[in-house]
C-alpha positions as CSV (number, residue, x, y, z in Angstrom):
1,X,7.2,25.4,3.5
2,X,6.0,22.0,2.8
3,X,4.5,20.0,5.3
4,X,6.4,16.3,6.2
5,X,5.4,13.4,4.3
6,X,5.0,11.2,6.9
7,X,2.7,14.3,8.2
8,X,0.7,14.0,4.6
9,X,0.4,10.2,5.0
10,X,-1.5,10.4,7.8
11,X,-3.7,13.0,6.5
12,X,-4.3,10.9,3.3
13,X,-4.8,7.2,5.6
14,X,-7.5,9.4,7.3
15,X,-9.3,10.3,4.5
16,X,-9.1,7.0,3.0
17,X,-9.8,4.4,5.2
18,X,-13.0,5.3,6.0
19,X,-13.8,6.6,2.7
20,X,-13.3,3.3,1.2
21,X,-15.1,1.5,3.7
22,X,-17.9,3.6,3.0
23,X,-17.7,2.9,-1.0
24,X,-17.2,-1.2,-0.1
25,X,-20.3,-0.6,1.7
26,X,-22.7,1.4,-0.4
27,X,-21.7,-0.8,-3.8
28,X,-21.3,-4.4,-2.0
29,X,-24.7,-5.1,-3.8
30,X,-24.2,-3.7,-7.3
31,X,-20.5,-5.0,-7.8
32,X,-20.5,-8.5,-6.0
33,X,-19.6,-10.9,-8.6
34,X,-18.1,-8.7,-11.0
35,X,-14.4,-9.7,-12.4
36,X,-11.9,-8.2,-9.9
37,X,-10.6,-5.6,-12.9
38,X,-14.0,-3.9,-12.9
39,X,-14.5,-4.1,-9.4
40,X,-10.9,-2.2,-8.8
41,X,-11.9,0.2,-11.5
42,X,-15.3,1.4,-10.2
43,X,-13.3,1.7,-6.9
44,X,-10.4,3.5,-7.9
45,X,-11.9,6.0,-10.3
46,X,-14.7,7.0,-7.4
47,X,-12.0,7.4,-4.8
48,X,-9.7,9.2,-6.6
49,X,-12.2,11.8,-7.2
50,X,-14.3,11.4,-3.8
51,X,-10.9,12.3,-2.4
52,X,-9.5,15.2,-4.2
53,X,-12.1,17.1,-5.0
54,X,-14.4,16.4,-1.4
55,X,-12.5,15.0,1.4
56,X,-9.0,16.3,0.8
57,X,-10.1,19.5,0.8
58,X,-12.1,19.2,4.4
59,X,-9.5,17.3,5.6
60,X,-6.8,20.3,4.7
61,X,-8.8,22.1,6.3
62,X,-8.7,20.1,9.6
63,X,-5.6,19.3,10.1
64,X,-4.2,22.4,8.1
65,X,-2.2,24.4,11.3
66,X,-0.6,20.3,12.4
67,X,0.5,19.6,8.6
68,X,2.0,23.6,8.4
69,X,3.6,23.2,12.2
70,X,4.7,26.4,13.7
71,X,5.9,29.3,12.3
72,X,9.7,29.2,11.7
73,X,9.8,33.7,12.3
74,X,10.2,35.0,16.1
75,X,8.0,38.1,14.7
76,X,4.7,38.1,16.0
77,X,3.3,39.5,13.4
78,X,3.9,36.4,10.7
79,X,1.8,33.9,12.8
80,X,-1.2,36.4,11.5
């Protein structure tokens, strides 16, 4: 069963916002003044990655049983 959306949008806004804050932080001094285009590019490219292949995966891990809910079986033995 696949978690709600609204459930993974949550998930996702956690992981970004302060992920991004953190990257407008650290490269504030390298990028300022750079042409918009390049300044989204750097960005983009080191967020996408940051957050699939680090935070996602932590944050999956966190908030794994809220996103998966309850089991839907009244055996005891599926919640295992």
């Amino acid at each position: 069963m696949r978690p709600p959306r609204y459930k993974l949008a949550v998930v996702s806004w956690l992981a970004i916002y302060p992920l991004i804050t953190l990257l407008l932080w650290a490269l504030t001094p390298w990028i300022k003044g750079a042409p918009v285009p390049v300044v989204t590019l750097i960005l983009s490219a080191t967020l996408v990655t940051a957050q699939t292949y680090v935070v996602m995966p932590v944050m999956l891990r966190i908030f794994g049983r809220w996103l998966r809910g309850k089991p839907l079986s009244d055996d005891p033995q599926a919640e295992s």
